[in-house]
N, C-alpha and C positions, 0 to 999 in steps of 0.2 A: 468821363466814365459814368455809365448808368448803373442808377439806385439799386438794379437787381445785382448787377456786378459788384460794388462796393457791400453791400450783405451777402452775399457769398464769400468773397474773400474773409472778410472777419470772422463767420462764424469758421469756417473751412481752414481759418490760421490757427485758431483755439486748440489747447495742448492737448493730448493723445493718450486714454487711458484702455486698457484693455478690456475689451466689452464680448459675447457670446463668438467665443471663433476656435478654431484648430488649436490655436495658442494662446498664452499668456502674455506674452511681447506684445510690447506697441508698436514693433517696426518687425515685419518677415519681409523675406526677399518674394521674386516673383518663382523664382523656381518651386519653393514651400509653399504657396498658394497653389500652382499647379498640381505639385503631389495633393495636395488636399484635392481639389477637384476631378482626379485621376480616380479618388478611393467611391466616387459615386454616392456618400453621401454628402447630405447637406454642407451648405459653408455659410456661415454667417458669420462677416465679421464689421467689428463696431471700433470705430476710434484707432484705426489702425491707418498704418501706411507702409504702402507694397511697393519695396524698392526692386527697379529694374524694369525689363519690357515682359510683358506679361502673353506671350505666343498661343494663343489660344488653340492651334493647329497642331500643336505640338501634346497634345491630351487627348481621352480617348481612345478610341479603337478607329483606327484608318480606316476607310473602304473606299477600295478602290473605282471608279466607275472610267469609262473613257475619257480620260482626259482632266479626272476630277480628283482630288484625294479629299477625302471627309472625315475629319476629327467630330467625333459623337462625344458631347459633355453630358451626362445623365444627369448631372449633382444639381437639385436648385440650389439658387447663388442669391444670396441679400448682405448688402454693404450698403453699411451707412455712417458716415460722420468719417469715410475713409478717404486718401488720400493716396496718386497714383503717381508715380515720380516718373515711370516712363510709359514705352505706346504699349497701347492694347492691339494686341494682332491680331484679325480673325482671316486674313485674306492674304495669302502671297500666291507668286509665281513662282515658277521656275522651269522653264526649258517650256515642253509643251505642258506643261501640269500646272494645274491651278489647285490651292492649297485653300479650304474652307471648311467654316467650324458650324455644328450642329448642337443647339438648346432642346434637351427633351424636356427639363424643365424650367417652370416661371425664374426670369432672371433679375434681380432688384440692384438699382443702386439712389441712396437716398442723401441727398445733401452732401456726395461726394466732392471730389476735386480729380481732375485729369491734367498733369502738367504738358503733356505730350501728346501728342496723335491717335486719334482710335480709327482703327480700321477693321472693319465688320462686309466690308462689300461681298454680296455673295450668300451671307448668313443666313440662316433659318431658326427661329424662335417659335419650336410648336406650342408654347406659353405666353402667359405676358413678360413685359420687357418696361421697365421702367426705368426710367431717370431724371426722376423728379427735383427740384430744387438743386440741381447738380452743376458744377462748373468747370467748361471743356477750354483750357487756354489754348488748345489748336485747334487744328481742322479734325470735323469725324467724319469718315465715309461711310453712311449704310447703302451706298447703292444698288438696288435688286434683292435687298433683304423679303425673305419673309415672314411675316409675325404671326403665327394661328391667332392669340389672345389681344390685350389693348397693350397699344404702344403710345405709353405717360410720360412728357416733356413738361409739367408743369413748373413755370418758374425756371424752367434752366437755364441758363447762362453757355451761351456758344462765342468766345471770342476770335475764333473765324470762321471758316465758313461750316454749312453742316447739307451735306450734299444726301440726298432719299430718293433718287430718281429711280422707277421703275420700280419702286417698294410695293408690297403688294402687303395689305395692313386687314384682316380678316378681323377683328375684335375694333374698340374706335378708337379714335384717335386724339388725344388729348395735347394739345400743345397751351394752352391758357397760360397767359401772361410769360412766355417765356421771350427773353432777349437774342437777335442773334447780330454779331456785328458785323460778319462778315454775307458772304452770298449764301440765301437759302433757295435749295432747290426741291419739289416732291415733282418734279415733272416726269409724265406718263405713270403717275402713282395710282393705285388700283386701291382707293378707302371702300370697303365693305358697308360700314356703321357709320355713325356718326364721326365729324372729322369738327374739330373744335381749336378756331385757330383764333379765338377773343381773346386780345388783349396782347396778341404777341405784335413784339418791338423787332423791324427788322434795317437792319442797315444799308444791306449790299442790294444787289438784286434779287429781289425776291419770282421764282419759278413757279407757277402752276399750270403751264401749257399742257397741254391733254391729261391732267389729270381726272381721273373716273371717281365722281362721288355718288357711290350709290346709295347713299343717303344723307342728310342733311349735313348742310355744312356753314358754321357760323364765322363769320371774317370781321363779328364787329369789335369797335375802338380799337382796329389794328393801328402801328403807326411804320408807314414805310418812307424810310429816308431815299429811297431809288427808285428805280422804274420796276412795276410790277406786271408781270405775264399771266394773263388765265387763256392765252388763245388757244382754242380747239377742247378745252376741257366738258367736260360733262357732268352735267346737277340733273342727274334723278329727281331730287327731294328738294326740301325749301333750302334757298340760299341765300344767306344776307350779313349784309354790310353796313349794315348802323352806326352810325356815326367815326367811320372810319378815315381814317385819314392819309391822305395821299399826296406826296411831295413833287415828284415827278408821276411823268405819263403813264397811264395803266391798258394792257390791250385785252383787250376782251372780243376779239374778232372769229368769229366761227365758232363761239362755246354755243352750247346748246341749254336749256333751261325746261324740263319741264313743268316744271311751277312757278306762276310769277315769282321773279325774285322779290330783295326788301333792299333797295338804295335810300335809305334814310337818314339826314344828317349828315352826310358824307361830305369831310372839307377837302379840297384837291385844289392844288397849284398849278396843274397841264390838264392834257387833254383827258378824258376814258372815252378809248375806240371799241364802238360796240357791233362798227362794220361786218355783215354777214351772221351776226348773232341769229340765233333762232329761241322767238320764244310760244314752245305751243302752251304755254300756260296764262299766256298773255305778257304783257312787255311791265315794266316797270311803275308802280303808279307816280314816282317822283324820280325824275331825268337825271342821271347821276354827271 
């Protein structure tokens, strides 16, 4: 078990006192959370835990589009020191209709816990979105999200997989030192700003095949237990990997580079295929 996992679980088991929220209880269901979030103001709640699945689709005002139904959340939302017993829904199906949720404002969760599934695929965040120091025991889907503001992983804990493919991230993108055990995917992700992935721990497979960094993107002291993809991806801006560390084979085949990258200190156990790379900024000064 990693040291970011075993300090989250302790701080995250620590007892439950009632801090700025809707109520005074330390345990509301998910239903009462919803109606709080229905009333469009604010929700902050501290030291609580929100029993049941919490359907984000199910709040709001519907609108209808072809084929879309759109749950609109107006209320900012900040949790911290909270804890969630079941899934977070922001995505269903049904027949031809797809069911998806809409943030007009900045969404916070801070040194939370997720005991269950978050599913967000589809979702749009016209603010920021963080979840910092947070701990998800399942799988989260954001795939095709997208964030107007910055989307903050620092320190989080994903103990399975945590899938962002096609995310489109306008504000940067902070993942620093976060853990994920299972497979991490941002492939064909659209980073706007800065995309900061130092320090993150990855287990499974880690994804970045066509992803678009249009501006800098830092991958140093990563440590990847699996094979890692950047084929086809694109660095605008400077890109580097400083003493990063790589277990198995890493592809790097057809990314394009316009400024020398920075392969520095890099430890690797297999190959890095940099086959068909393009670099108009010139090529690497140390051969990774």
């Amino acid at each position: 078990m990693s040291n970011h996992l075993i300090i989250c679980l302790i701080v995250l088991q620590a007892s439950c006192n009632p801090g700025e929220s809707s109520t005074s209880q330390t345990t509301v269901t998910a239903e009462q959370l919803l109606a709080d979030m229905a009333t469009g103001n604010p929700v902050a709640y501290r030291d609580m835990t929100i029993e049941g699945d919490v359907n984000l689709t199910h709040v709001g005002t519907a609108q209808l589009t072809p084929g879309t139904l759109l749950a609109t959340i107006n209320a900012p939302l900040y949790f911290e020191r909270c804890q969630f017993t079941g899934k977070i829904i922001g995505f269903e199906h049904h027949g031809d209709t797809v069911q998806i949720a809409r943030f007009t404002s900045a969404v916070s969760f801070q040194n939370c816990r997720f005991e269950d599934e978050v599913d967000l695929r589809g979702g749009t965040f016209d603010h920021h979105l963080y979840l910092n120091t947070s701990l998800f025991d399942q799988q989260v889907q954001m795939q095709a999200v997208r964030i107007g503001g910055d989307l903050r992983l620092e320190k989080a804990v994903f103990s399975g997989d945590f899938l962002l493919q096609e995310a489109v991230i306008k504000g940067s993108c902070w993942a620093k030192e976060a853990s994920i055990l299972g497979q991490f995917s941002v492939q064909q992700a659209d980073f706007w700003q800065n995309a900061v992935f130092a320090g993150m721990s990855v287990q499974g497979y880690a994804d970045f095949g066509l992803a678009h960094f249009r501006q800098s993107a830092f991958f140093e002291y990563g440590k990847y237990s699996d094979r890692v993809n950047y084929s086809g991806a694109i660095f605008r801006h400077r890109a580097e990997w400083t003493k990063a560390h790589f277990e198995k084979d890493v592809d790097l085949r057809n990314s394009w580079f316009s400024i020398k990258p920075v392969f520095s200190g890099v430890v690797k156990n297999d190959s890095i295929n940099l086959g068909g790379a393009r670099f108009d900024g010139g090529g690497p000064d140390n051969e990774p």
